[in-house]
N, C-alpha and C positions, 0 to 999 in steps of 0.2 A: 531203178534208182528211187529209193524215198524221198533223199530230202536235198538238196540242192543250194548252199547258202554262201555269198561270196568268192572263195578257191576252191569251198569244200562239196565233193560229192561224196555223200551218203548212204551205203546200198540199206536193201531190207535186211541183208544178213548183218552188219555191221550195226544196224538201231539194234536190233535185237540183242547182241552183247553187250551194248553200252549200257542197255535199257535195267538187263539180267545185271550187269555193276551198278548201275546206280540203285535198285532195290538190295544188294549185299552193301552199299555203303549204308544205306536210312537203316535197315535193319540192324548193321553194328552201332548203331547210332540208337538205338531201342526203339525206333518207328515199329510201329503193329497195327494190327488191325483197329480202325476206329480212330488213329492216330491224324492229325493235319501236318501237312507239307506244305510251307510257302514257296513261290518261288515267283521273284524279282529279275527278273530276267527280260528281255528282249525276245526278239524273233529268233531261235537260234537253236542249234541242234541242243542241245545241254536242256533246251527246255521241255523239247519231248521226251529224251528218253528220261529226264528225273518225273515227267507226268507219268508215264507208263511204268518206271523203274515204282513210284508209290502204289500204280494203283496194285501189282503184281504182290506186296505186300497185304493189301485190303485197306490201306490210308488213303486219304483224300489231298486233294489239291488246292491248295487256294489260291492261286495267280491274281497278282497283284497289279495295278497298275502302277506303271514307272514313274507317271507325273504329279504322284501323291510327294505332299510335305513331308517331313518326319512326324509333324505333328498329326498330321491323319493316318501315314502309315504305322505311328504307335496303338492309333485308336484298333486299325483292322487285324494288326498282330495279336494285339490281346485279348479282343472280341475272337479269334478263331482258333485262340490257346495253340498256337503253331509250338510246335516240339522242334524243329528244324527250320530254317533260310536258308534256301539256295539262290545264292543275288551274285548279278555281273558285279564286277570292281568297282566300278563307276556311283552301285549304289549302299557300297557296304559303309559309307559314312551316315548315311540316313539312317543304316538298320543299329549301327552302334549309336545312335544318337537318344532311340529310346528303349537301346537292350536292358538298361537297369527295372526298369517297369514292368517287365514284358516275364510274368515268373513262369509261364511253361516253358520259356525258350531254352533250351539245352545246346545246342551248336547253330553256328553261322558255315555254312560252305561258302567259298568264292569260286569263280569260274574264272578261265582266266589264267595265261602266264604268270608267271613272276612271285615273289614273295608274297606270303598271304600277311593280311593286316594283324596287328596284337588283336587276340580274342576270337578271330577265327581261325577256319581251317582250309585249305587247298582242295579243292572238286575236284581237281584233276589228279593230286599226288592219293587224295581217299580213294578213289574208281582204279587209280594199277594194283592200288593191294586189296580189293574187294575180294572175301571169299562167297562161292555161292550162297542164293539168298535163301527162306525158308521156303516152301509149299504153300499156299496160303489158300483158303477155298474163297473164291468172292463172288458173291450175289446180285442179282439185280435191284433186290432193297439195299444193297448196300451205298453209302454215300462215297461218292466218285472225286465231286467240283463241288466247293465253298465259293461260289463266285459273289463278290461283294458289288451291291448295287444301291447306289442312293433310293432308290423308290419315291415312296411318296413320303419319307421321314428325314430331318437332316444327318440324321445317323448313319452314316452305310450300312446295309444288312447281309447278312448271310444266307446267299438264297444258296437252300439244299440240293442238290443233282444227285440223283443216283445214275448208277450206271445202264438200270432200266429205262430211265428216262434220255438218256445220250443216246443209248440203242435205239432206242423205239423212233428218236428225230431222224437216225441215222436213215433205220429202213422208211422213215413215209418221205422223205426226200430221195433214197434210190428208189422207191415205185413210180419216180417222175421221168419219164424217157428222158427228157429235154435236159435234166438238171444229174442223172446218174452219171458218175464218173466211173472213165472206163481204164484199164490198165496204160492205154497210150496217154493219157490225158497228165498234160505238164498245166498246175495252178498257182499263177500268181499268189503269191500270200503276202502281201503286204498289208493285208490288217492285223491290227495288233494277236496275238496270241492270249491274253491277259481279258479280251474279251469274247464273250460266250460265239461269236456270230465267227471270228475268226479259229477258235479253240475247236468246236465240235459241227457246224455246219461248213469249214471247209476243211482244215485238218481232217478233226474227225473221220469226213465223207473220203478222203484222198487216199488217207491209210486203210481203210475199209475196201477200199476199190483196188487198191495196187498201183495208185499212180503214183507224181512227181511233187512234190512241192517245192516250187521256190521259195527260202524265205527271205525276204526284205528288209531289216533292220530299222530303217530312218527311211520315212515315205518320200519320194522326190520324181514329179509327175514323168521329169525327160527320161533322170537314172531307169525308174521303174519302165517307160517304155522300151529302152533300150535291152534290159533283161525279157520283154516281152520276145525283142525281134530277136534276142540273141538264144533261148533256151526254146527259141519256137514254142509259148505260153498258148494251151488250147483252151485254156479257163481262166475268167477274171473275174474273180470275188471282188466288190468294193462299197465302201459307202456311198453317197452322193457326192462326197465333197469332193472324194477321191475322182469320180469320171470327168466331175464338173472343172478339176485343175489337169486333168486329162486335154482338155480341148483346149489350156492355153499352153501347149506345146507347140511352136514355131515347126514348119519343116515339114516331113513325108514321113511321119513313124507307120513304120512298118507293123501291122496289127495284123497281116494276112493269115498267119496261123492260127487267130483265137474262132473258137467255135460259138462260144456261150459268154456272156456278159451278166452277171447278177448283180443287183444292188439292195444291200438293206439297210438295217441302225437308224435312218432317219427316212423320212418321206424324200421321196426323187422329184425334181422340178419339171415337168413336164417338158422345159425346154431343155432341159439335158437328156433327158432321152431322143426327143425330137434332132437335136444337133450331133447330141455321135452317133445317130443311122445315119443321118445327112451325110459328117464327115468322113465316118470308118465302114459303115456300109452295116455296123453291127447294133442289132437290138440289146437293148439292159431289159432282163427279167427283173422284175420289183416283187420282194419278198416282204414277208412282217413277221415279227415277232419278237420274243421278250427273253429277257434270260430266261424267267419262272420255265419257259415252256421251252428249253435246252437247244435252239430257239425259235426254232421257225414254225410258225404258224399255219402261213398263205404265201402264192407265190403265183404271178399271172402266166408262169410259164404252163401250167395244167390249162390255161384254157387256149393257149396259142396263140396269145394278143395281147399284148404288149397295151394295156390301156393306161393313155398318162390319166394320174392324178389317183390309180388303184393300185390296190395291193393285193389283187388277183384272189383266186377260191382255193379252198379251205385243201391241205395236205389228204389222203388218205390215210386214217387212223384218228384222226382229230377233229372233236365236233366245235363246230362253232355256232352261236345264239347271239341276236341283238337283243338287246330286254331294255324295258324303261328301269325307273327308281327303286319298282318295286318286285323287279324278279322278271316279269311277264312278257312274254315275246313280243316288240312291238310289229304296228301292222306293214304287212310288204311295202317298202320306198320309203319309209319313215325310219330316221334316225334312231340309233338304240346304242349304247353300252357294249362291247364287244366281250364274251362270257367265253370262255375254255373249257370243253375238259377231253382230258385223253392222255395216256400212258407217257408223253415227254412234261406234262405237268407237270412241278419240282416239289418237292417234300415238306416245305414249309419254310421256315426264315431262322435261322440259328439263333437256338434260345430265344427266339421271339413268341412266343406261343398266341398271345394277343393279335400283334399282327397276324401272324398266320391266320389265325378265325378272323380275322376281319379280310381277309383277301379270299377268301373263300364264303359262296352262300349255294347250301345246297350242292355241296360237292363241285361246282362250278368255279372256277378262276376269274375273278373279277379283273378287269386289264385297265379300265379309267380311261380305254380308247375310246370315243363315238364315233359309232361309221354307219352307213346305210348301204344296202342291195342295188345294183341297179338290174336293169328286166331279163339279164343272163347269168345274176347270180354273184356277180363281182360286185366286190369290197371296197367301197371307199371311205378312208376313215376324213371326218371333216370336226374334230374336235376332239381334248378330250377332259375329262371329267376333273382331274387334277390340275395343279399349278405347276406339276414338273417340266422344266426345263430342257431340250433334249439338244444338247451342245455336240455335233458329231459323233453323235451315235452315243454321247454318253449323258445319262442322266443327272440332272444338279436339280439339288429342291432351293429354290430362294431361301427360304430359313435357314440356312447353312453359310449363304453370302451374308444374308443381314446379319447374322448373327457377328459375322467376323469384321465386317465392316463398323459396324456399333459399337466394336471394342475401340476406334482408333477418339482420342480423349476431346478430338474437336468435334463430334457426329452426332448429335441428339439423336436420330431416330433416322431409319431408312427402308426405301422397299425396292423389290428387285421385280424382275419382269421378264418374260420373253418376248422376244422380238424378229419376224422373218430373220434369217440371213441367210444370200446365194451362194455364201462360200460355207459355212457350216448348218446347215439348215433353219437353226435356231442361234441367235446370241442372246447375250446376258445386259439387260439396259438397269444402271442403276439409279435412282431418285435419293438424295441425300439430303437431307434437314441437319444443318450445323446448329452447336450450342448458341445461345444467345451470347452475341458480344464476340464469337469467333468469325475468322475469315479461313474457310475450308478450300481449297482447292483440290481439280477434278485429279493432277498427282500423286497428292497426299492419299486420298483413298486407293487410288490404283497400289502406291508403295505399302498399305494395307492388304492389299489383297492377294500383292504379292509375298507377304510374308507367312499370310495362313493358308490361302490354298491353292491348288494345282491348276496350271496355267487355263486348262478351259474352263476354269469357272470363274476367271475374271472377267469383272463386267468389260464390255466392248464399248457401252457406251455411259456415262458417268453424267450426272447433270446435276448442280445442286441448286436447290428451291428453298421456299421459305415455308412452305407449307403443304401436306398431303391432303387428297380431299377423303373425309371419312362421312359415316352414313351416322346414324342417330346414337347408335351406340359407342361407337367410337371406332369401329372397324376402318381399315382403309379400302376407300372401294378401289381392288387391283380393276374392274371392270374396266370402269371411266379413264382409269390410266394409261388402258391399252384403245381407248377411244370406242369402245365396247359400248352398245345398252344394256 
């Protein structure tokens, strides 16, 4: 069985004809080589085979995430010149709300019973009358996933995946005993799809192996235990936040069938590791890395020790360097920049050409993580170089909050901040300076931030003051704010 999702089982022989219709629907639709596919969708069968149905054409993917505005998901549609939307029901009001702006888009599909909306078309009723699709040759230079990542810019970017770089993660994660998926192996998938860590380092690895995916829809710590004990789950991909809301489940859930625990997207709390060997008898291997590097990095599972507060040694295939400011290895135990390179590195940033050269020095991936060695070789990152934000596993640059928050007509001027948090590893603290003469409350921003953007990247914690403290030139020191020297 592939794929596994609320009544519905999925064989391999059944993805593979859906997969085969969904490339004969993009291609009546004039999808070709070089072409991008959005798709809006959830955890759900529809989402794979229109992934695999594109890439069988030679197009690319761009997976969207669902908790974007219409206002940001117009920015990402027309930054990736998408020819096509494939969006559940649920989101085809967001994609008509900036289809007039949007000049590559030629069709919207829905998925989904029932009547399709004015201006789109039916996924379901286009895939019964699909004629076979064309032959298409595709390469490993060829681009695969447009995955869109804030970075270190308030802009989302396009980071480029070819299919050599999916492949090449795929294989230095099967050369790990511990983490190789084996044809019996049933995986939880309750991370998003839409994001690189659930898309190609568990998907990915699942279909490549011949195993099970469950997928998830809506995260919900009991529901998801429950599909654990009920589909006998021997694999559990998760964030942190996800194992961490794990242990406030009441009761005796049954976890006896899982083998393997992984966690990545954010740093793991050492007590959360600590507390589900305690309570479930099972270690979380702690992995790292980024979309750029399709994604995984490192993982402590290659060393066989589960060390809290690491992010375990480097994949086979994939070199990794600490280096100070200026390129140069720093000396063993001393803090350095975490550098990349190796065949899952991604192709650059769409249409960004500048960034691109600036994330690279010397053929190396610059990452903005600092970490240091300790005396076996393991990775511990303790800083990192940038301002970004990492909100469950997803990346928010401050500049993006302030900038939306400064639009609202009472706010002079504001700064954002990260801030621990045990349930998302990082939250978002906001410092607000109101106009003179107005009286700003910490609502009114919030109903600001609900209106431009997507729910993690509202601040959690909102405070407003009369004044920032800034340094000679007029900077604001983020340092001092975060209580930093």
């Amino acid at each position: 069985m592939a794929l596994l999702a609320r009544n519905r089982a999925v064989t391999y022989g059944e993805l593979e004809d859906r997969a085969r219709a969904a490339a004969g629907v993009l291609a009546a639709l004039g999808v070709g080589h070089g072409d991008r596919v959005a798709v809006l969708l959830g955890n759900v069968p529809e989402f794979v085979e229109v992934l695999h149905g594109a890439w069988r054409l030679g197009a690319a993917v761009a997976p969207l995430n669902a908790l974007l505005t219409p206002e940001e998901l117009g920015y990402v549609l027309a930054d990736a010149d998408a020819r096509v939307v494939v969006a559940g029901r649920s989101h085809v009001p967001a994609v008509l709300a900036v289809r007039d702006r949007l000049a590559s888009l030629e069709q919207i599909l829905v998925t989904g019973g029932g009547p399709s909306p004015r201006r789109t078309a039916s996924y379901e009723r286009a895939l019964s009358r699909s004629d076979d699709p064309p032959t298409v040759d595709v390469g490993d230079d060829d681009l695969a996933v447009l995955a869109y990542t804030s970075g270190t810019t308030a802009e989302p970017r396009g980071a480029m995946l070819t299919h050599g770089n999916l492949r090449s993660n795929l294989d230095m994660l099967a050369a790990v005993p511990a983490l190789a998926e084996v044809e019996s192996d049933v995986v939880l998938l309750a991370l998003p799809l839409f994001h690189i860590f659930g898309l190609n380092a568990t998907l990915g690895l699942v279909l490549r192996e011949g195993g099970t995916a469950v997928l998830v829809e809506r995260f919900d710590p009991r529901a998801t235990l429950d599909l654990v004990a009920r589909h006998r789950v021997t694999v559990l991909p998760g964030a942190p936040q996800m194992f961490q809301a794990w242990l406030t489940v009441s009761g005796q859930p049954d976890l006896s069938s899982v083998r393997l625990a992984v966690s990545g997207a954010a740093a793991l709390p050492a007590a959360v590791l600590e507390a589900f060997r305690d309570r479930f008898g099972i270690t979380i291997w702690e992995g790292y890395g980024l979309t750029e590097t399709s994604p995984a990095v490192t993982t402590t599972a290659l060393g066989g020790e589960a060390r809290p507060g690491s992010i375990g040694l480097p994949l086979p295939g994939v070199e990794v360097r600490l280096v100070d400011e200026h390129g140069a290895e720093v000396e063993e135990g001393d803090p350095g920049e975490i550098v990349i390179r190796g065949p899952n590195v991604f192709a650059g940033y769409w249409h960004r050409p500048d960034d691109t050269a600036a994330t690279f020095r010397d053929g190396w991936l610059l990452t903005g993580d600092v970490a240091y060695r300790d005396d076996d070789g393991y990775l511990h990152i303790v800083d990192r170089t940038s301002d970004v934000i990492v909100v469950s596993g997803f990346n928010v640059f401050p500049r993006e909050v302030e900038e939306a928050i400064a639009l609202h007509p009472k706010v002079a001027e504001c700064v954002v901040l990260g801030v621990q948090d045990e349930r998302t590893g990082e939250a978002i603290r906001a410092l607000v300076v109101p106009r003179s003469g107005e009286t700003l409350t910490e609502e009114e921003v919030l109903d600001r931030c609900r209106d431009a953007l997507a729910r993690f990247k509202w601040p959690r914690d909102i405070e407003v003051v009369h004044e920032l403290p800034r340094n000679v030139t007029g900077k604001v020191l983020r340092r001092s704010l975060r209580g930093e020297r």
